[in-house]
C-alpha positions in Angstrom: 30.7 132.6 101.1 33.1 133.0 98.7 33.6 132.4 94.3 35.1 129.4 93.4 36.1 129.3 90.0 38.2 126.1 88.7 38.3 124.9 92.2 40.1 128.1 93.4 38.6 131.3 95.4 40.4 134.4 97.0 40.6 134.8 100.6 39.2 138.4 101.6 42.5 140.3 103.5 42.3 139.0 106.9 43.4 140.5 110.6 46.2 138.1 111.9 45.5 138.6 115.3 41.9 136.9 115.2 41.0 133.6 114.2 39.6 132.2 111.0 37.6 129.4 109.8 37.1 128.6 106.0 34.9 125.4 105.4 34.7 123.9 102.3 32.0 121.7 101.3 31.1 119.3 98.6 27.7 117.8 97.5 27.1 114.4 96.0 23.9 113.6 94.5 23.2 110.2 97.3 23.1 113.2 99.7 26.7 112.5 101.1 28.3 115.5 102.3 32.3 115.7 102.2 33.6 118.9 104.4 36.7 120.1 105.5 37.7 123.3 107.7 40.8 125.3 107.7 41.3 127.4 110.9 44.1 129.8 110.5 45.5 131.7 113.8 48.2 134.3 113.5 49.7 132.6 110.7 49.2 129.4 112.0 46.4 126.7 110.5 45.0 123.2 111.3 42.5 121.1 109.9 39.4 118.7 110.5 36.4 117.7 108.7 34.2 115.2 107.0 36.7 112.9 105.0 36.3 109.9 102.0 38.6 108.3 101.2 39.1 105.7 98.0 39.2 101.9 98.4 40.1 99.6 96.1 37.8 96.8 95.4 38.0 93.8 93.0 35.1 92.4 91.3 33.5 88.5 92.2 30.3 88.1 90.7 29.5 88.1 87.3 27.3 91.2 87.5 27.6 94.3 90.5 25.4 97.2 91.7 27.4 100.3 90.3 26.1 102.2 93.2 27.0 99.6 95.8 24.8 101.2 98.5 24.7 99.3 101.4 27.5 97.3 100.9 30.6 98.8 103.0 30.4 99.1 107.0 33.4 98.9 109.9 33.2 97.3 113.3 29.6 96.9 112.2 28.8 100.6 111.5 27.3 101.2 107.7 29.2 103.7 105.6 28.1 105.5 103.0 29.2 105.4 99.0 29.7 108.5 97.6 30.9 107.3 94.0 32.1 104.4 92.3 34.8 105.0 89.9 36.7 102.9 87.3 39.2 105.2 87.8 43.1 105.3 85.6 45.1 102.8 86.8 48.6 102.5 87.8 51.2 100.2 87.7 55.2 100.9 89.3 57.5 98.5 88.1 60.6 98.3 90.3 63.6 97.3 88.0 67.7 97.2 88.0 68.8 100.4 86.8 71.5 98.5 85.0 68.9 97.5 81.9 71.3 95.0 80.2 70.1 92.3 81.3 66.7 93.1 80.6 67.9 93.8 77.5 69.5 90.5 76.7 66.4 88.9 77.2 64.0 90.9 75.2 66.5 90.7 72.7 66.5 87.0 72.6 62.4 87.1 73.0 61.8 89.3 69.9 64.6 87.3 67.8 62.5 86.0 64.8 63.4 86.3 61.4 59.5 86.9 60.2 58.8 90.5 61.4 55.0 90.4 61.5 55.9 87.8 64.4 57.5 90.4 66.6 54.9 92.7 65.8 52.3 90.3 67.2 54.1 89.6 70.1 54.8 93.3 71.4 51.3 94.1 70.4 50.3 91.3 73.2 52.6 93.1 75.9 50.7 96.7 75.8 48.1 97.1 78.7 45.0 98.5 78.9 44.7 102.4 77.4 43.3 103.6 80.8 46.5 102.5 82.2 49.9 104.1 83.1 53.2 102.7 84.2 55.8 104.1 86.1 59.3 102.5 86.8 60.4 103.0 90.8 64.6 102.7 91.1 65.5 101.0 93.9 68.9 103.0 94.4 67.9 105.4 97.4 69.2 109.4 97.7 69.7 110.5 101.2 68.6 113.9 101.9 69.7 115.5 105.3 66.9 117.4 107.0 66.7 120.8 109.3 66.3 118.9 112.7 69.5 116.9 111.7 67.0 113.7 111.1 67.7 112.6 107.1 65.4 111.3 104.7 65.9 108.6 102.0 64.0 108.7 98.6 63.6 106.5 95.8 63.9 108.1 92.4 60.8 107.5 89.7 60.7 108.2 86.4 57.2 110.2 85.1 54.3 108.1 83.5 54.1 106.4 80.2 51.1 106.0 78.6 50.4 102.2 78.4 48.7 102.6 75.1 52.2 104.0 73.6 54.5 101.8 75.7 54.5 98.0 75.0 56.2 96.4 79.0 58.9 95.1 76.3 60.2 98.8 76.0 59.2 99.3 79.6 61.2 96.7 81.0 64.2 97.7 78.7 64.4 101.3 79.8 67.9 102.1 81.5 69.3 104.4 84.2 72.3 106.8 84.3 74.2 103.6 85.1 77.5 106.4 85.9 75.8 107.7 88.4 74.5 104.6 90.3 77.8 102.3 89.5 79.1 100.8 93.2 75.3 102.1 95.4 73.8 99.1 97.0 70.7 98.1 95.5 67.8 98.2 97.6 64.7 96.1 95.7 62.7 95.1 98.8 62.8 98.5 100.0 61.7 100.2 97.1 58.8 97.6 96.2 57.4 98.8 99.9 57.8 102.3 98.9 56.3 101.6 95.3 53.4 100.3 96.9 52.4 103.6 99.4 52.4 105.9 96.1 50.4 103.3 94.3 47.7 103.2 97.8 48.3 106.9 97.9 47.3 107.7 94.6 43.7 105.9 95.2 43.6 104.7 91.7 43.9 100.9 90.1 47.1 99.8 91.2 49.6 97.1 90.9 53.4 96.7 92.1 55.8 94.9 89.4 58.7 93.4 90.8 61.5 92.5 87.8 63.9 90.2 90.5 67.8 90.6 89.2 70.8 88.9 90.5 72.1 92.4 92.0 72.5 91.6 95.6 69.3 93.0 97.5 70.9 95.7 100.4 67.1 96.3 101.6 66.2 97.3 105.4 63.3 95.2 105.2 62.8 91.9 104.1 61.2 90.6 100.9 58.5 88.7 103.0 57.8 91.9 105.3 57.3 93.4 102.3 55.1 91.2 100.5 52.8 91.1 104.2 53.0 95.0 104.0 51.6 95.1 100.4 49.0 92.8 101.4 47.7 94.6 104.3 47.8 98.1 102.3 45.8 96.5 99.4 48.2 96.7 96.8 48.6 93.4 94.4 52.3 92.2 93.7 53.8 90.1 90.9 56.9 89.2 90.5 58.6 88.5 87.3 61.7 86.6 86.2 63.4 87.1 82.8 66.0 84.4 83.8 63.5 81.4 83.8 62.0 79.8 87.2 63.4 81.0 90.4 62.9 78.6 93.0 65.3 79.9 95.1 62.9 83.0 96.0 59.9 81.2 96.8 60.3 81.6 100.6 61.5 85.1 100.6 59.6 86.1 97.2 56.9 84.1 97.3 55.3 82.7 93.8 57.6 84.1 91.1 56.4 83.9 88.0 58.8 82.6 85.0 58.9 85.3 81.9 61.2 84.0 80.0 59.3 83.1 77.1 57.1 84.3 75.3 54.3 82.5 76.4 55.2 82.6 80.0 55.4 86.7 79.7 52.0 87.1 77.8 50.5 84.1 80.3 51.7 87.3 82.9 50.8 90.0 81.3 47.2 88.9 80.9 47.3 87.8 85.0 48.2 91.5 85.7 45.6 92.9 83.1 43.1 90.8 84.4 43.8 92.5 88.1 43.3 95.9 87.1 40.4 95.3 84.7 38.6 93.9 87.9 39.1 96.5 90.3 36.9 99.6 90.9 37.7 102.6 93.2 34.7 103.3 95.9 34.9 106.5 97.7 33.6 105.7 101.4 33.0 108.6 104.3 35.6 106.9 106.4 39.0 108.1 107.3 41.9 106.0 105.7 43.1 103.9 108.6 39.7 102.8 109.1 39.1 102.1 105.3 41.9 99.3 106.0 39.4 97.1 108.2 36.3 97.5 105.9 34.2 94.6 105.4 32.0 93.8 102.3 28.5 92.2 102.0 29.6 88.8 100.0 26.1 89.6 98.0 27.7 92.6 96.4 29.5 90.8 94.2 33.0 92.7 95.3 36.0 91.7 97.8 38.0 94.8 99.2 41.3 94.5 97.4 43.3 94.1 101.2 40.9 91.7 102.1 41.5 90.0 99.1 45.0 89.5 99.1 45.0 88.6 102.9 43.0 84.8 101.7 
């Protein structure tokens, strides 16, 4: 056995000519066991164990079992719940990096000549304290890799504390426009990749899509993506400072008009509401089965997939 302290321990020196094995196990108080082994071979190492993994769920009754014991099974098998958390959420807006037409509009939304007015306004456009937002730019960087294969990233900014950011700043926040001028945009694209950090993460999560007139250079399209968010469990909303947008119903879907200020608190409140109903349930499951995991509808929760697939 070894001394963990702060999660970390120190390997006794080891002869790389024989195998190792270090286990690591965790104990919840239900009497679920999580494990994981390491085996390490002449500077080689692999993996297996015991995994949970974090699904998202969003409340439907009016009152639900924090435990939720019982609840969760696949292809008919019962799993067990290690924890239910109400865990920080998350939510990456995918934006133009060119922020002036953003700007325009917030500028025209917060045009009032009685100041206590504005300040009611952007107090209603701040989310929940236990939330953070992050803004995803869909301009992708192309990396070439070792095995001449390439990789292509989208660049994020860091978090911002909802509490201290009001989405009217948010939404407002430019790029280096210099060094983006003449690259394709690529929104579809970077909505898909918005949504695996936001799964990833196991936390709340929400994608916000802010639609501009930038021509959309994406490899996939906007209803592949909005199938792909649905199956990974990650809600979408799509805004539109411009006013309605009935041209992107069929590739879009329902887009929602934020163009006033009514229409952008009506939306704000939608997306609050989403996160303030989901819960994070660590299952012993490993994640590609957590995507087919059915619910008892007497729990008085909907897996968040499951949800968005009705």
């Amino acid at each position: 056995s070894l001394r963990v302290t702060k999660f970390r321990a120190r390997l006794p020196q080891l002869d790389w000519t024989q195998p190792h094995v270090v286990s690591a196990e965790m104990r919840f108080d239900d009497g679920t066991i999580a494990r994981r082994e390491l085996v390490i071979n002449g500077g080689f190492s692999d993996s297996t164990g015991t995994e949970l993994t974090p699904v998202v769920v969003t409340q439907t009754g009016s009152r639900v079992d924090e435990k939720l014991g019982g609840c969760f099974s696949v292809d008919g098998i019962a799993l067990r719940t290690a924890a239910v958390e109400k865990k920080n959420a998350l939510v990456l807006v995918v934006k133009d990096p060119d922020a002036r037409a953003a700007v325009a509009a917030m500028q025209r939304l917060t045009a009032d000549p009685v100041s206590a007015a504005i300040s009611v306004f952007r107090r209603g456009t701040y989310l929940a304290d236990d939330t953070t937002e992050q803004i995803m730019w869909p301009v992708s960087q192309t990396f070439a890799q070792i095995n001449e294969g390439r990789s292509v990233l989208f660049e994020h900014s860091n978090e911002f504390d909802a509490a201290k950011t009001d989405l009217v700043r948010l939404l407002t926040i430019p790029y280096e426009v210099s060094r983006v001028d003449g690259l394709p945009r690529q929104f579809a694209d970077a909505v898909a990749v918005a949504g695996v950090n936001a799964m990833a993460l196991g936390r709340r999560r929400a994608v916000v899509y802010l639609v501009s007139d930038e021509r959309d250079r994406s490899a996939h399209t906007p209803a592949e993506v909005r199938r792909y968010l649905s199956a990974i469990g990650v809600p979408l909303f799509v805004w539109s400072l411009s006013g309605p947008r009935p041209d992107l119903a069929s590739s879009w879907g329902e887009v929602e008009d934020t163009s006033r200020r009514d229409t952008l608190r009506a939306a704000i409140d939608r997306l609050r509401r989403t996160l303030e109903a989901q819960r994070v349930v660590w299952l012993n499951v490993d994640p590609l089965r957590a995507l087919r995991v059915d619910v008892k509808e007497s729990c008085g929760v909907v897996t968040e997939t499951r949800r968005l697939q009705q």
